[in-house]
Each structure stands twice: as C-alpha cells, then as structure tokens.
ZALUMDO-54871 format. One record per atom (N, C-alpha, C): x, y, z. Coordinates in steps of 0.1 Angstrom, whole numbers, plus 5000, padded with zeros to 4 digits. Atoms other than C-alpha are relative to their C-alpha. Last residue first. Layout:
XYZ...
***
This chain:
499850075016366830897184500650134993498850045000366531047222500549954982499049914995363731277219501649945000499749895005361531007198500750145003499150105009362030737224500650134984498550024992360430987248500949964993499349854999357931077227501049975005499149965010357030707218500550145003499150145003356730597258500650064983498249934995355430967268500849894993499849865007352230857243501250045001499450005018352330507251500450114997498850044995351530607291501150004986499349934998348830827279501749955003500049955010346930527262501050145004499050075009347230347289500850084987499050024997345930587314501149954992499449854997343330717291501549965000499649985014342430327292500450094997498650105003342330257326500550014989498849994996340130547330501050004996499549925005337730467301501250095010498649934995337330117313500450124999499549845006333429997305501450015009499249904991333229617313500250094994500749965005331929347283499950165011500950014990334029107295498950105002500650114998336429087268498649965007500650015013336629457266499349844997501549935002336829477302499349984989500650084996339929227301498650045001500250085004341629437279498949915006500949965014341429737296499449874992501449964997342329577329499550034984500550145004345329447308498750025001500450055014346129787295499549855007501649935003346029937333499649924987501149924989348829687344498950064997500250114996350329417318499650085013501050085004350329647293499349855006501450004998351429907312499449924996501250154994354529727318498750045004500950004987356930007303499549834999501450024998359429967272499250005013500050154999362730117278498150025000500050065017364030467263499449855002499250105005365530537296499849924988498549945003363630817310501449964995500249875007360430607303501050064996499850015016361730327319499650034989498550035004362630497352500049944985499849885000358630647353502249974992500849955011357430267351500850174990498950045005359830207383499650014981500350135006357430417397501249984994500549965016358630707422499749884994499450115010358930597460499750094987499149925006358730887486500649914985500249885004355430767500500650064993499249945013355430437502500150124993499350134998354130327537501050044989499549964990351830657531501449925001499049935007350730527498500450055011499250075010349830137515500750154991498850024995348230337546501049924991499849974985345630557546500849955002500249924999344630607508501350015015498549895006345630277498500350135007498450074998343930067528501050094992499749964988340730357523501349925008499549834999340730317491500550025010498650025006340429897493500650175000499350054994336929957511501949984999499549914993336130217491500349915016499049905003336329987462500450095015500449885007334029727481501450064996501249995006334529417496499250064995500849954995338129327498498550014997500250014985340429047493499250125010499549944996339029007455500250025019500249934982337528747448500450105005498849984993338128697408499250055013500250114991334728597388501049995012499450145002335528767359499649895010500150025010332429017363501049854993500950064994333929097397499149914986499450124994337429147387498749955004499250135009336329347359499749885009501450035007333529577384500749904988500750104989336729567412498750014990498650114997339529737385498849905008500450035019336530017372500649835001501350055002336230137411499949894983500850044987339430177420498749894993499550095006340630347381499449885015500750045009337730597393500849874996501550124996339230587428499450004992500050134995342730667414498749935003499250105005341630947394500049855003500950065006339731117422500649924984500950074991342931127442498749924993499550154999344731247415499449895005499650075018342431527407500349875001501550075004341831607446500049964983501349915008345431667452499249915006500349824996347931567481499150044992500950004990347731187476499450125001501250065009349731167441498650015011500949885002351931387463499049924992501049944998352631027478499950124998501450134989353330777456499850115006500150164993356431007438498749985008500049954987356131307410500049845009498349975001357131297369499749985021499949894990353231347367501750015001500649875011353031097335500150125010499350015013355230817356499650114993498849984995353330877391500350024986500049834997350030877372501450045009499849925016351130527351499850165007498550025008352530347385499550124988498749904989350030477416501049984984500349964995346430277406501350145003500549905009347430067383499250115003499349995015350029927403499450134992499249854995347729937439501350044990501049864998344829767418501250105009500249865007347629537407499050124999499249865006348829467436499850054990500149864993345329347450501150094999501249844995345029157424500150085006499449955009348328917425499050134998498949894994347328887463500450064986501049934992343628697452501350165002500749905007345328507427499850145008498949925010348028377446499050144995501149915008344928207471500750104993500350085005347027887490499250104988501350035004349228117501499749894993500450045004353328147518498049954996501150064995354428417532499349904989500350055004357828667534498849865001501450004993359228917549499249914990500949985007362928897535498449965001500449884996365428837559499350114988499149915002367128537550499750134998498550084995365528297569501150144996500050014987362228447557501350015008499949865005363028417520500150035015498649974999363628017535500250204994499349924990360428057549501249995001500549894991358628137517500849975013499549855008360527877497499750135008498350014996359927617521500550104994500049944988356027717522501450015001500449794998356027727484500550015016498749965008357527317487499450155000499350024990354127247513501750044993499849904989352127377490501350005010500050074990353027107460500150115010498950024996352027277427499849955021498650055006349027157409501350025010500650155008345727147429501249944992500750104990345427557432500249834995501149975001347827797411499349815008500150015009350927867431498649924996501250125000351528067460499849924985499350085012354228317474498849914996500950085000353328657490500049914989500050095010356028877499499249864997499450054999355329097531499949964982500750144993353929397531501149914996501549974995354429807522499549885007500850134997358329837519498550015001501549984992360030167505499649855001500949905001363330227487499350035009501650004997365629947491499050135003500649964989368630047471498349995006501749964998370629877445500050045015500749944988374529857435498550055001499150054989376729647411499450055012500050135002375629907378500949975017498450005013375030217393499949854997499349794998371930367419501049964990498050054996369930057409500250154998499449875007366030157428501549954993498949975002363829897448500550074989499449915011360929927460501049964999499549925000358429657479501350034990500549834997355429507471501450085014499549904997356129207453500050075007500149884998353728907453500750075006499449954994354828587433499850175001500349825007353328357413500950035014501049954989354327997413500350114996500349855002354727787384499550045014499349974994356327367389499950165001499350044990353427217388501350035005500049934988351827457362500249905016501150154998353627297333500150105016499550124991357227487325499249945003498550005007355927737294500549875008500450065010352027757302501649974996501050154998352527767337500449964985498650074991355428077334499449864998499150075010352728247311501149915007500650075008349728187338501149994985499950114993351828367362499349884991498750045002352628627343499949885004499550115012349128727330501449935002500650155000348328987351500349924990501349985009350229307364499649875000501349894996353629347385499149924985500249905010356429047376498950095007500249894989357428807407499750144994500349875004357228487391499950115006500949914991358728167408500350164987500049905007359827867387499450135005501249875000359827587412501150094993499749845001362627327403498350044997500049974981362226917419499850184997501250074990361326727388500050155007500350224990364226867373498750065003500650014988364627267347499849825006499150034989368427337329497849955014498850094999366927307294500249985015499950134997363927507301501149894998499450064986365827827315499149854997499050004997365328007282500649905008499150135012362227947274501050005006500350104994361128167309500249854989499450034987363028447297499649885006498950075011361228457261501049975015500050195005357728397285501549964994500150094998358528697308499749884992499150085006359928967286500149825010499950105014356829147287501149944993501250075004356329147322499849964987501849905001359729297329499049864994500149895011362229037338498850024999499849864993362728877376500150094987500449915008361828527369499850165002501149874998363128357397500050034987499249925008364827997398498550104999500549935002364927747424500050114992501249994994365727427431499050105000500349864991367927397402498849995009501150104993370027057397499450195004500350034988372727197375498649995001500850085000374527247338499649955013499850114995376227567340499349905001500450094983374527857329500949864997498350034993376328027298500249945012498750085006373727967276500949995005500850094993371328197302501149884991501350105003372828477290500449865004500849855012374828807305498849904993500250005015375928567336499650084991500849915010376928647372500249914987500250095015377628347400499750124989501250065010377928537433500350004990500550165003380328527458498950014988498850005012380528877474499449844993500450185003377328997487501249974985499250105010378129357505500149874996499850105005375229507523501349994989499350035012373729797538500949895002498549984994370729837563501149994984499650114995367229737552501349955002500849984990366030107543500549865008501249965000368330147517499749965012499949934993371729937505498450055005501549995000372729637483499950105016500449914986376029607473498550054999501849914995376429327455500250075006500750044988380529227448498750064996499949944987383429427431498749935012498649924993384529267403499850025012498850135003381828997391501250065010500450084994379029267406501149854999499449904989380329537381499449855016498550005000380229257353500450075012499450114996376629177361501650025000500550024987375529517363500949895006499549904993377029637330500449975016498650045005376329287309500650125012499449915007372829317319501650005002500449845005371329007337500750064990499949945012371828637350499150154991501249915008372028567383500650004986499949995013373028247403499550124991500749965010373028147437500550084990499149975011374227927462499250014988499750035009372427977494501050024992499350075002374128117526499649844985500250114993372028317539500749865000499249984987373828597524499349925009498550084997373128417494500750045010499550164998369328437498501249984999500350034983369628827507500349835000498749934988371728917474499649935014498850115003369128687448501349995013500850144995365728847462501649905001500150004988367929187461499549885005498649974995369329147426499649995019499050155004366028997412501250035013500350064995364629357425500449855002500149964987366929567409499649895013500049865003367729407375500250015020499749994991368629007377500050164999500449895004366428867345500450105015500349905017366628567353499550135003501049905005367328437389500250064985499149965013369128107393499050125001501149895003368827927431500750084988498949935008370827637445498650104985500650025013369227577478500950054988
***
C-alpha cells in the first residue's frame, strides 16, 4: 500500500516504521527536526517490541511538498486539536480508493475527519499503546495494553477495506482488529484517558502510583462514574455495564499493563505545547453540559490541566 501519515510524532512514526518494514511504501510528514534526523540516518524505533532501523522513508515538513499519488492510506497522527487543519491539508492528494484513518485520544476526531473527506472514506482508530521520542529520528515503545481497533462509522465506509487495513497492521506486527462498533472502543479509551492522563500530568508521577493512593484512586472512580451517566444519557453503549465494572478492568489490569508509562499530556506541559484535554475530560464536560449531566470531577480536572498549561508557558516566556 502506499501510505502518508500526517502529523508523524511518536506514534505516527511507529504505525508508519512497522508498515514499511513490511514492506509498504510510505510517507511521513512532521517536524522539521525528526523528519530531517530520519532523512540522514533512518527510524530507529526501540522499547518493548525489540529495536529497529527503517531506512527508506519518504520525510516531509509540509504536506505541499507531497508528491502527487494514488493514496491508499493516510493517518492522521496530530494532536486532537490539530486534526481538521491536518486533515485539509491532504484533500488535494485524496481517490475513490484512500481511507483516512484517525488515531487521536478523546472525542470528536472521528466525526471531524468525516466531516472534512465524507464519511466513506473516515475511520477512527483505537490506540492504546505508548510511545515516547527519545531525540529527533528515534522512538520508544513504552507500554502496550490491547490491540488496535480499526472501524468506521456504520453504513458508510466499506468493512471489508478496514479489515485489509487491520490485517495488513497485523502483517506487520502491530496487534491489530478490525470493528463494525468504533464508537464503542473510542469510549472505552477515553474513560481510560480521562481517567490516567490529566492526574498523571498534574502529579508529575506514571499510570501506576496513580494506583497506590486512596485519593487517586477515588478520583478516578468519581471521573468513572460521571464518563458512563454522559455516555448513558447520550445514548452511547458502552462495552461495559457498570462503572465498577470498567474499574475493576483499569484497576486490575489496563494500569498494571501500563504501569511505568507517564502521559504524553505531561510531555506537553514541559514543552510549552498545548494538551488534549479538551478533547478528554473537557469534552466529557462539554457534553454533560449539553446533556444536562453534572461533571464537577471532569471539570476540576480540566480546569487544573489549563492552569499548569498557562503556568508553564508563563515560566518559559
């Protein structure tokens, strides 16, 4: 397949590195640092899923400098709030034939990707595992917790094209699974998002001492409980049937599984970069408000995240 990822940070970089050591031909476009160290010297991709050199690859800094081609597939791999100007970008170069795959944390991505390319060619796309860049030209897999869960919204995109996507990730050694129920998986990360990303980030501490208190703990199962009375209220299924049903998956074995991870929320704090709470705990907020839902957790949370966000910004200036 001939594959373009936008927005090629950590994770991009890994989706992009495995399909070309499969022997796709693929394409990133990112930060001028990354991408240049990756022109010279190659991908090295390292961590829990052995280490890696991926010479060959296509870099660009913007999307203007793409080549005019047939794309089968192209990722959306920028933060949550730079998914729609990322997703303009790449209409010139999209055919008939190109899936636009989303793979952002929180809600709303998949529905801006629809609304920008037509949701026949939009699929969502569930993340859940870490990656870390140690330098420009080099990432590391962190932590895993499940497979990658591909789907797009019901009735428009062609299943049977998701599945080829899913078992070419497969192919190239990336656990991955094609759905007919997107929704259902984009939920249940972000109850484990807004659940682990803004108290990791304000604690400065990784997934799992967030376990070791009773504070934290009761934290999360208030944000728990507040996340499954929205989704129930919207009408969303969630794949469990109670909060302390879904507790007891995080509790016992999704922060265990990722215990030593830190949030990637926390890295763009220390870096002066906008977060994606607004598309994790702040959506929940939002959508409560819509929905007539009390949030005062999720909202705290948000509202604390902003806080470090201008402080931070204001230490460096």
């Amino acid at each position: 397949m001939n594959v373009l990822v936008m927005g090629a940070g950590a994770i991009g970089s890994v989706l992009g590195g495995y399909m070309a050591l499969a022997g796709h031909d693929v394409s990133l476009v990112g930060r001028k640092p990354h991408m240049e160290a990756i022109r010279s010297r190659g991908l090295r991709i390292e961590g829990i899923w052995g280490e890696h050199l991926v010479p060959g690859l296509r870099t660009f800094v913007d999307a203007g400098e793409l080549p005019t081609q047939n794309w089968d597939l192209i990722i959306i791999a920028a933060k949550s709030h730079d998914v729609a100007a990322a997703t303009k970008q790449i209409q010139p170069w999209l055919s008939n034939r190109t899936l636009v795959l989303s793979i952002q944390n929180g809600l709303g991505n998949l529905e801006a990707v629809s609304e920008i390319v037509g949701p026949q060619r939009a699929v969502g796309g569930r993340v859940i595992f870490g990656v870390e860049t140690v330098e420009p030209g080099k990432v590391k897999i962190t932590v895993y917790a499940d497979k990658v869960m591909l789907g797009g919204q019901r009735g428009y995109v062609d299943h049977q094209r998701v599945k080829e996507i899913a078992e070419a990730f497969n192919q190239a050694g990336i656990p991955a699974e094609a759905t007919e129920e997107i929704e259902k998986f984009i939920w249940g990360k972000v109850l484990y998002n807004c659940c682990l990303n803004a108290l990791s980030a304000l604690l400065e501490v990784n997934y799992g001492e967030l376990l070791e208190h009773d504070e934290t703990r009761q934290i999360m199962s208030e944000v728990i409980v507040e996340i499954f009375a929205v989704a129930q209220k919207k009408g969303v299924v969630l794949a469990w049937n109670s909060p302390a049903e879904y507790q007891d998956l995080l509790f016992g074995r999704l922060i265990p599984d990722t215990y030593a991870h830190r949030a990637s929320m926390l890295q763009d704090i220390l870096r002066g970069k906008k977060t994606e709470i607004d598309a994790m705990n702040g959506a929940v907020v939002s959508l409560g408000k819509q929905l007539g839902v009390s949030t005062p957790v999720n909202s705290l949370l948000t509202r604390l995240i902003k806080a470090k966000e201008r402080a931070r910004r204001g230490a460096d200036s």
